[in-house]
N, C-alpha and C positions, 0 to 999 in steps of 0.2 A: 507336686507336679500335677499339673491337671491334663486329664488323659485329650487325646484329639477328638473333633468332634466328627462322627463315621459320617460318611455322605450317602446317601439317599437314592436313587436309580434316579436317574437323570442331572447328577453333579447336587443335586438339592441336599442342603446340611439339616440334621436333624433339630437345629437351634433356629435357622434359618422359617422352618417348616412348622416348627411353634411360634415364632414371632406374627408369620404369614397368620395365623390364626387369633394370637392376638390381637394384630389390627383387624382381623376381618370382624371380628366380636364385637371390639369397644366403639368400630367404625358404621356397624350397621345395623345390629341389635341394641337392644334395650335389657340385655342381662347383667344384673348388680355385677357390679367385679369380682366381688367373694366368689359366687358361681363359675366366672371363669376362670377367676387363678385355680378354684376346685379342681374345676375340672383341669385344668395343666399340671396340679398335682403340687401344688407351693403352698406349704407350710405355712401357719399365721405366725408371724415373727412376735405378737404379744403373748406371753405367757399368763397373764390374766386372760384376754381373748381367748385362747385355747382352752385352758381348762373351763370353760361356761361353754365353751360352742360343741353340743352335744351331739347335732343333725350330721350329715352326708351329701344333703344338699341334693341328692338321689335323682328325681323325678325332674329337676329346673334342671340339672348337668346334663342327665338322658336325653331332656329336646332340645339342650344347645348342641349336643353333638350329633341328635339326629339332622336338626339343621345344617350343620357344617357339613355332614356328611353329602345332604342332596345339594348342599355347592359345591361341593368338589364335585361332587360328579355328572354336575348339569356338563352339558359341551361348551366349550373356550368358544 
């Protein structure tokens, strides 16, 4: 059984609030997809690919989510 997805202050789903993020990424940046599935935290489904992929991806995930960060909190 897969558990409910909790809601967010203002009705917003936590599923809802990473997708929001994935289009805002793939839609207006220029960061490899690896970086941001990194950074959303998803697993490489190749297990060849896994075991070679040695980095963190660290420093490109840190300015995508500084980025994201000063868009959310530009004013609507």
């Amino acid at each position: 059984m897969v558990a409910p997805v909790t809601r967010m202050d203002g009705g917003v789903t936590v599923l809802g609030f990473r997708s929001t993020f994935r289009d805002w990424a793939a839609e207006t940046k220029d960061y490899p997809n690896l970086v941001v599935e990194m950074a959303l935290g998803h697993a490489i489904d190749s297990k060849v690919e896994a075991a070679y992929r040695r980095g963190d991806l660290f420093e490109k995930r840190r300015a995508l989510m500084d980025e994201w960060s000063r868009y959310m909190e530009a004013p609507a």
